[in-house]
N, CA, C and O atoms as CSV, one atom per row, in Angstrom:
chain,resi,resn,atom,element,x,y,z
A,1,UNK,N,N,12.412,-1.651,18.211
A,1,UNK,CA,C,11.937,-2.702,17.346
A,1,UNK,C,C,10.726,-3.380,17.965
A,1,UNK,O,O,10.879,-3.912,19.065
A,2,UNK,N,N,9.819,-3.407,17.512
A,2,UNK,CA,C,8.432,-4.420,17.331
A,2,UNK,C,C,8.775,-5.487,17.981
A,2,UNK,O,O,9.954,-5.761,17.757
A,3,UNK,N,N,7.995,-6.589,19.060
A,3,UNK,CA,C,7.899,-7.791,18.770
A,3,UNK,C,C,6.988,-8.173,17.943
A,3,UNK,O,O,6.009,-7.433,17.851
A,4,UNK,N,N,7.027,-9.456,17.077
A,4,UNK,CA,C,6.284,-9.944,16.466
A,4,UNK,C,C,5.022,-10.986,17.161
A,4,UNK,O,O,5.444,-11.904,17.865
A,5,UNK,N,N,3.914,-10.902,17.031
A,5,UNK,CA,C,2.661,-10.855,17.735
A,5,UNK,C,C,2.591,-12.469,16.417
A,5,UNK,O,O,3.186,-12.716,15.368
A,6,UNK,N,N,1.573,-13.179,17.217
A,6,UNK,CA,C,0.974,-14.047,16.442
A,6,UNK,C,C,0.299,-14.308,14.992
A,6,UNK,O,O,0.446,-15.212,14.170
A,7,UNK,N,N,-0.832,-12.662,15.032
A,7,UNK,CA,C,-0.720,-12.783,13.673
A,7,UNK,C,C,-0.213,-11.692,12.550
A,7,UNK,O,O,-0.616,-11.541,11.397
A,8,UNK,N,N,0.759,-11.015,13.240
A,8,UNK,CA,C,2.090,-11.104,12.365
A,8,UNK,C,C,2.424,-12.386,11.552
A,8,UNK,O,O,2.037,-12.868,10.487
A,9,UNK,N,N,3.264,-12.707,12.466
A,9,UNK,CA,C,3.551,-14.324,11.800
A,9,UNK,C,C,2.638,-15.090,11.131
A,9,UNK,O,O,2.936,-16.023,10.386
A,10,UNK,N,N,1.395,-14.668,11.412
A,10,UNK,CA,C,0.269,-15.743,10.893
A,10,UNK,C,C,0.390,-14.563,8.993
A,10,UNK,O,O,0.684,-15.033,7.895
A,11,UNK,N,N,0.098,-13.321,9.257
A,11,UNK,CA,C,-0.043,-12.737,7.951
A,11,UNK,C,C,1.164,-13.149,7.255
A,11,UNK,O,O,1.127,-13.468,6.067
A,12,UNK,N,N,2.680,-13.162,8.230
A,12,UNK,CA,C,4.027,-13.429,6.750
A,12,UNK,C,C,3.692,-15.082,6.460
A,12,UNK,O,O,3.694,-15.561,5.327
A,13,UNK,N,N,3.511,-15.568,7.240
A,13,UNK,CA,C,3.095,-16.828,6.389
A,13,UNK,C,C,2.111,-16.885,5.158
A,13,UNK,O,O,2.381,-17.346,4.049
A,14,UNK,N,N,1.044,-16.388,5.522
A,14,UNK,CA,C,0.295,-16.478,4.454
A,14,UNK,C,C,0.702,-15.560,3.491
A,14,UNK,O,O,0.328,-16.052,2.427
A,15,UNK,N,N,1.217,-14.581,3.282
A,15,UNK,CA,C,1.999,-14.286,2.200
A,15,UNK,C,C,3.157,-14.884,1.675
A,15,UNK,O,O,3.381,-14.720,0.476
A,16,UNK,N,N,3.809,-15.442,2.249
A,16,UNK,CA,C,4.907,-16.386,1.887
A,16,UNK,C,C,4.432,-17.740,1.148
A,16,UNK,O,O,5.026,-18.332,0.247
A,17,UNK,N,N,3.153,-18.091,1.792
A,17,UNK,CA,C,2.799,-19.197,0.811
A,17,UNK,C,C,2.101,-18.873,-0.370
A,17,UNK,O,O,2.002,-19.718,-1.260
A,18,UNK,N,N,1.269,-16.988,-0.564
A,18,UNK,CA,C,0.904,-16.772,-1.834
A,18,UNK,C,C,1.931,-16.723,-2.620
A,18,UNK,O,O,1.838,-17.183,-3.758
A,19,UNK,N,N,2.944,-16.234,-2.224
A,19,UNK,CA,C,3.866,-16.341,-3.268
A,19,UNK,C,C,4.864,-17.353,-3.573
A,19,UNK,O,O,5.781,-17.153,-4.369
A,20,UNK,N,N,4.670,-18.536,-2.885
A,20,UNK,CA,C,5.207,-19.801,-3.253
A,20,UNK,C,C,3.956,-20.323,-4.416
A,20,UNK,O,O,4.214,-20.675,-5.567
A,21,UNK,N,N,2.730,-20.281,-3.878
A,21,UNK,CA,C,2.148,-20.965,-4.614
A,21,UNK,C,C,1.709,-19.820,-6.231
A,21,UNK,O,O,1.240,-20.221,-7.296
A,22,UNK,N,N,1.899,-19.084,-6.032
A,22,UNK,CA,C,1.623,-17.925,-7.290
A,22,UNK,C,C,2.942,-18.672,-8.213
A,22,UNK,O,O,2.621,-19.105,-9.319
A,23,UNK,N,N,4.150,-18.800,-7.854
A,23,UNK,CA,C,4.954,-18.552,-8.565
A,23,UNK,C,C,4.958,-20.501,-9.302
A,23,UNK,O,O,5.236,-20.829,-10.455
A,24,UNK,N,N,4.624,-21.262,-8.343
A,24,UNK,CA,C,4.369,-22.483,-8.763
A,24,UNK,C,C,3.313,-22.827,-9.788
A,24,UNK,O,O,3.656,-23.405,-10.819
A,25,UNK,N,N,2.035,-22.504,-9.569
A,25,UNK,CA,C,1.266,-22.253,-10.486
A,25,UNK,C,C,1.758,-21.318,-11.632
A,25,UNK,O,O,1.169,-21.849,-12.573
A,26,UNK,N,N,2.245,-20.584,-12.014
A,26,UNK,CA,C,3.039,-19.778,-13.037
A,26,UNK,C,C,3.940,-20.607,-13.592
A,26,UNK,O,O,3.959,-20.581,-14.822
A,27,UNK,N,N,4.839,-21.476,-12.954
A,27,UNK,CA,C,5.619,-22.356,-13.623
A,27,UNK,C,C,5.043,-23.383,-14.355
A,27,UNK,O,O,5.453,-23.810,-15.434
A,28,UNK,N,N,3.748,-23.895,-13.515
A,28,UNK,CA,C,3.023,-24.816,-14.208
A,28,UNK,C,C,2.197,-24.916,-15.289
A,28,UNK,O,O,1.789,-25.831,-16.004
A,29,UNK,N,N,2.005,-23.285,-15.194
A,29,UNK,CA,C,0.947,-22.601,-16.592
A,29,UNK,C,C,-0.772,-23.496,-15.770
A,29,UNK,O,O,-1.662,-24.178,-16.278
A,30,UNK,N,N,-0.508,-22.987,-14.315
A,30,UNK,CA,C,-2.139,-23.731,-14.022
A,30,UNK,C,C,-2.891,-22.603,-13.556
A,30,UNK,O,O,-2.299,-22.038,-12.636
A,31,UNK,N,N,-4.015,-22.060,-13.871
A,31,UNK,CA,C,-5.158,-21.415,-13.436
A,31,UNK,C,C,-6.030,-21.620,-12.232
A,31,UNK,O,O,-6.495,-22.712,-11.903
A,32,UNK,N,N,-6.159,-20.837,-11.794
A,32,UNK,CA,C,-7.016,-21.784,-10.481
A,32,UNK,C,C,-8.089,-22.357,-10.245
A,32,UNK,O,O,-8.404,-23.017,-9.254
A,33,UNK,N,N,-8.942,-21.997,-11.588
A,33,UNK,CA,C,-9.815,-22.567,-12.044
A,33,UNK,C,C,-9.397,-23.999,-12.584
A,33,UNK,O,O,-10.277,-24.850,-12.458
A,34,UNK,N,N,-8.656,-24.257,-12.945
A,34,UNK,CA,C,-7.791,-25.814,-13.565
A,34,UNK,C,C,-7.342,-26.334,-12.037
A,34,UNK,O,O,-7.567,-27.523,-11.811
A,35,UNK,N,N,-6.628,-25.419,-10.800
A,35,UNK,CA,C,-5.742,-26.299,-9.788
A,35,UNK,C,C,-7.586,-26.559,-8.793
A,35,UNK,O,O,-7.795,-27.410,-7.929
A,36,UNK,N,N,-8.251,-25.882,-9.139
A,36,UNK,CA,C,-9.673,-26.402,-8.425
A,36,UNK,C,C,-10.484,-27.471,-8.608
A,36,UNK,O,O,-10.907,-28.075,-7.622
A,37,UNK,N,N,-10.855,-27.901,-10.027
A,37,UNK,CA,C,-10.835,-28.698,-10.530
A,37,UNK,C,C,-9.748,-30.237,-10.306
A,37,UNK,O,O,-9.985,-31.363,-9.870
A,38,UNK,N,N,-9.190,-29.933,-10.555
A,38,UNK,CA,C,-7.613,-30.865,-10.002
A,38,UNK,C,C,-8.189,-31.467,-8.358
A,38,UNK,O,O,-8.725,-32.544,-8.095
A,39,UNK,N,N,-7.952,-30.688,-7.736
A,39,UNK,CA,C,-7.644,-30.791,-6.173
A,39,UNK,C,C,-9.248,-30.662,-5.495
A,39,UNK,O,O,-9.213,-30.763,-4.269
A,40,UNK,N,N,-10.131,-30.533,-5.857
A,40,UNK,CA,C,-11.521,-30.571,-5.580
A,40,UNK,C,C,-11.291,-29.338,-4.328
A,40,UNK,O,O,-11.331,-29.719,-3.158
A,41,UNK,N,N,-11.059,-27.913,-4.620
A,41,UNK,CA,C,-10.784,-27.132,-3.719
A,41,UNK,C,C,-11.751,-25.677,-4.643
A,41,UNK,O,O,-11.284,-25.327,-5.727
A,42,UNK,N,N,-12.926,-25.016,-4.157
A,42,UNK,CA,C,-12.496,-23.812,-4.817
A,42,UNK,C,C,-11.884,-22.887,-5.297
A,42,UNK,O,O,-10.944,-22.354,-4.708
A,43,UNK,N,N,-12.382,-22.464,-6.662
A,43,UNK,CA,C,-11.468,-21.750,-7.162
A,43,UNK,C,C,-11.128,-20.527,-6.227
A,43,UNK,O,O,-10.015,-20.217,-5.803
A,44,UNK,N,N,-12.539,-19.796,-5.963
A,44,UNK,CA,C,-12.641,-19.017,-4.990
A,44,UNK,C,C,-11.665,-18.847,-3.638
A,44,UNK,O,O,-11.173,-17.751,-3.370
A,45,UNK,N,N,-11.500,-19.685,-3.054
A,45,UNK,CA,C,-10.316,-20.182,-1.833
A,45,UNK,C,C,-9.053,-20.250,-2.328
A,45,UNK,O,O,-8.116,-19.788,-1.676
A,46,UNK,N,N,-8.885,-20.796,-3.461
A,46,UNK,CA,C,-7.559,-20.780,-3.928
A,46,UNK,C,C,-6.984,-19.123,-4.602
A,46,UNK,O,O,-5.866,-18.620,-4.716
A,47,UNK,N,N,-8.343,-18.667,-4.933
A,47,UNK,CA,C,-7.480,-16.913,-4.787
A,47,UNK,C,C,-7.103,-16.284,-4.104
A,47,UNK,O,O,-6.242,-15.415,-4.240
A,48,UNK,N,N,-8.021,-16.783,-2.694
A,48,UNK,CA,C,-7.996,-16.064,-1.451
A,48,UNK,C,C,-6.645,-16.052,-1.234
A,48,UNK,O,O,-5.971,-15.021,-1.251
A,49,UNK,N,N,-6.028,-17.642,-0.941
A,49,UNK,CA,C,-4.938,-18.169,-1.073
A,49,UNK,C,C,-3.678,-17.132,-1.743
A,49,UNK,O,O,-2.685,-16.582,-1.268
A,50,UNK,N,N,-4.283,-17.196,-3.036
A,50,UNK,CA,C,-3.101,-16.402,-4.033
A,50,UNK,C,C,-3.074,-15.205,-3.520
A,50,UNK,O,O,-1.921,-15.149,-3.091
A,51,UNK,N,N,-3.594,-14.164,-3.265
A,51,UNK,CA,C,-3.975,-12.574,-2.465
A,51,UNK,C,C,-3.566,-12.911,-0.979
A,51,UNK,O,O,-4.048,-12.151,-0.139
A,52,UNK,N,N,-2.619,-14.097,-0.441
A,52,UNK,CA,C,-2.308,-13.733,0.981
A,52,UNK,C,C,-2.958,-13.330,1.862
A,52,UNK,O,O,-2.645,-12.653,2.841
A,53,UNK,N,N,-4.288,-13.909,1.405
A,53,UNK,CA,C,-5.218,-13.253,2.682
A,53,UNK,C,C,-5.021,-14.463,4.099
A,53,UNK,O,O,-5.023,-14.278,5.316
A,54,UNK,N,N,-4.906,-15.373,3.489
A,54,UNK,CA,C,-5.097,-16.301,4.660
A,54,UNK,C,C,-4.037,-17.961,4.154
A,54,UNK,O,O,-3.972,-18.292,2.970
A,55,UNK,N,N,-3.489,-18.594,5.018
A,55,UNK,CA,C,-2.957,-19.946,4.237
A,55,UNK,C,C,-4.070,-20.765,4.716
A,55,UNK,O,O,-4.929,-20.493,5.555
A,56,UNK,N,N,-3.827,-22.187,3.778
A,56,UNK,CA,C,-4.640,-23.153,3.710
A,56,UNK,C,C,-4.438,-23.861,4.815
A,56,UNK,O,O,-3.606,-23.511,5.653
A,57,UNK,N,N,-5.395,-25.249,4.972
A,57,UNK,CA,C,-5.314,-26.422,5.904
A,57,UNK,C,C,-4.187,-27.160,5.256
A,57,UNK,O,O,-3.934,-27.115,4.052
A,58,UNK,N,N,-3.547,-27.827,6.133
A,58,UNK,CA,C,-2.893,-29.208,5.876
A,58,UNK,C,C,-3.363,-30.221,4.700
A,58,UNK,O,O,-2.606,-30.668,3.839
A,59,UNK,N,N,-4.536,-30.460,4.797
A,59,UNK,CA,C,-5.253,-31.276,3.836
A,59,UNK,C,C,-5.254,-30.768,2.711
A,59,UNK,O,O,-5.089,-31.450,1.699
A,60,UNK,N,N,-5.493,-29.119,2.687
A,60,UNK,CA,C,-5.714,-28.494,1.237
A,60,UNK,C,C,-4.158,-28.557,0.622
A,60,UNK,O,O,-3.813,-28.835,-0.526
A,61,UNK,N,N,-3.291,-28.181,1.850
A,61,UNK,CA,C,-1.632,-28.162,1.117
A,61,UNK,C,C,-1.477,-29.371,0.431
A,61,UNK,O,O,-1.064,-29.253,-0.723
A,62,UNK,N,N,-1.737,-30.679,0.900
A,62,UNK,CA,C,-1.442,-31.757,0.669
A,62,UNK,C,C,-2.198,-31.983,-0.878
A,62,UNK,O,O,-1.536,-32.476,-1.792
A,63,UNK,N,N,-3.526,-31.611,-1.068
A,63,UNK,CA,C,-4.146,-32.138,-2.301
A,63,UNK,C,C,-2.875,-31.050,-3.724
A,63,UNK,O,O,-2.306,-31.431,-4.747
A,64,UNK,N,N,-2.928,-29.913,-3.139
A,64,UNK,CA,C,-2.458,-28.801,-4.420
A,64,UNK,C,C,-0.937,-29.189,-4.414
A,64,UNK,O,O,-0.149,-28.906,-5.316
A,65,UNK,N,N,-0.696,-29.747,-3.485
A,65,UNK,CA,C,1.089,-30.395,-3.571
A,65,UNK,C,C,0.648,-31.626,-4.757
A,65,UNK,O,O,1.099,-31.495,-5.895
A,66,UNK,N,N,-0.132,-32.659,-4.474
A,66,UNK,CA,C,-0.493,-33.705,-5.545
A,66,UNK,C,C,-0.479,-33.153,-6.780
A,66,UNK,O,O,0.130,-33.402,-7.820
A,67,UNK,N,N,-1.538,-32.091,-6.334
A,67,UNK,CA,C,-2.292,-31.450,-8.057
A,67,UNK,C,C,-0.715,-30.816,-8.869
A,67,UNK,O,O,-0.459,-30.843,-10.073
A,68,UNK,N,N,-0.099,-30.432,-8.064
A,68,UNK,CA,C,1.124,-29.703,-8.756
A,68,UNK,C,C,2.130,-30.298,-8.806
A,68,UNK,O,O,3.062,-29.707,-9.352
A,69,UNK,N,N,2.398,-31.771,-8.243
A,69,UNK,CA,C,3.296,-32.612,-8.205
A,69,UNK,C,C,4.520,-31.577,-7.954
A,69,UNK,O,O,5.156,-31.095,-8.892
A,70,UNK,N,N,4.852,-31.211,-6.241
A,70,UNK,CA,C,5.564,-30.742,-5.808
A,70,UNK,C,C,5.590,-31.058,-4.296
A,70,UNK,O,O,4.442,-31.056,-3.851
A,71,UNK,N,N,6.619,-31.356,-3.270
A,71,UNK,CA,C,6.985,-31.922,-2.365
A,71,UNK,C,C,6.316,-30.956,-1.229
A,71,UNK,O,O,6.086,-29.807,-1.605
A,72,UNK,N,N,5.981,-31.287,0.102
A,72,UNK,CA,C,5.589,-30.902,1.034
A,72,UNK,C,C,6.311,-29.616,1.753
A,72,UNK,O,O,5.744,-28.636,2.236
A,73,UNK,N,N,7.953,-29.932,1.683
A,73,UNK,CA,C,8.833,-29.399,1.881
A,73,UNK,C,C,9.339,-28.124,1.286
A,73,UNK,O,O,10.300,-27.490,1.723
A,74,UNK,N,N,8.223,-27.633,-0.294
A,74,UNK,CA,C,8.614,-26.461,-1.068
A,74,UNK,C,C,7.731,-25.600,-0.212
A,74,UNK,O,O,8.140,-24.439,-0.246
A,75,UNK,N,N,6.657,-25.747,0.552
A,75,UNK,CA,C,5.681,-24.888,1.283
A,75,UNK,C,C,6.009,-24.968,2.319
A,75,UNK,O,O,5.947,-23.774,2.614
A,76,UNK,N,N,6.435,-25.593,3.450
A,76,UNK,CA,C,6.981,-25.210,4.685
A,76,UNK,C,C,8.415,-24.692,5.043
A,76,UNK,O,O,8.850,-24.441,6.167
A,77,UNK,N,N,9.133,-24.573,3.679
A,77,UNK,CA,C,10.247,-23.770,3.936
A,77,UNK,C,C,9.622,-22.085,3.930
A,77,UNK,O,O,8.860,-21.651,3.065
A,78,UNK,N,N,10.041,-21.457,4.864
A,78,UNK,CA,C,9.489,-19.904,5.247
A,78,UNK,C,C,9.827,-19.217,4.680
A,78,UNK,O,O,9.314,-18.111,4.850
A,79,UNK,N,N,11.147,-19.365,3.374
A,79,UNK,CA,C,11.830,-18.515,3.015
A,79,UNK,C,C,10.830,-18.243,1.136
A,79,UNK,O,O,10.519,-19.118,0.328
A,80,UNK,N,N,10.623,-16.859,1.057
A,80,UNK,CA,C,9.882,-16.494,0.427
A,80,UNK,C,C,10.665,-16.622,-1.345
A,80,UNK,O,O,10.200,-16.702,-2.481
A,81,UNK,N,N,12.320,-16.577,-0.637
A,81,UNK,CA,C,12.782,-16.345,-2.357
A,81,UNK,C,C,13.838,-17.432,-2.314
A,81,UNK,O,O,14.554,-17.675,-1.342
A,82,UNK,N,N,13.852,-18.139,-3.638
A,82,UNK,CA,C,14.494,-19.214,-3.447
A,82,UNK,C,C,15.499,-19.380,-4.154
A,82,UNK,O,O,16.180,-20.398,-4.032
């Protein structure tokens, strides 16, 4: 078995939060063109976002938690399925 290397962990995170935030935005019926607008964040970044390429800053979590009126605590839980 593998140890897991830094960005291991750095890639399951950021997939874990595309698909927290994919599935949140889906519930919300928001576009990312609409959660950009909202949260003064590119739309552009916020796909990146959605495609798991990379997770956001603190600051950005914090505005798209506002924009989506959802708790801090739905994105730092690690667990991908809820």
């Amino acid at each position: 078995m593998k140890n897991k290397t830094f960005k291991d962990a750095e890639n399951e995170a950021a997939e874990i939060f595309a698909f927290k935030l994919n599935k949140l935005m889906c519930e919300k019926n928001c576009a990312p063109e609409n959660l950009s607008q909202q949260c003064g964040i590119s739309a552009k970044r916020i796909k990146i976002w959605l495609n798991g390429k990379t997770c956001p800053r603190v600051k950005n979590v914090v505005k798209i938690m506002g924009a989506l009126k959802c708790s801090f605590e739905y994105f730092l839980r690690m667990e991908a399925c809820e």
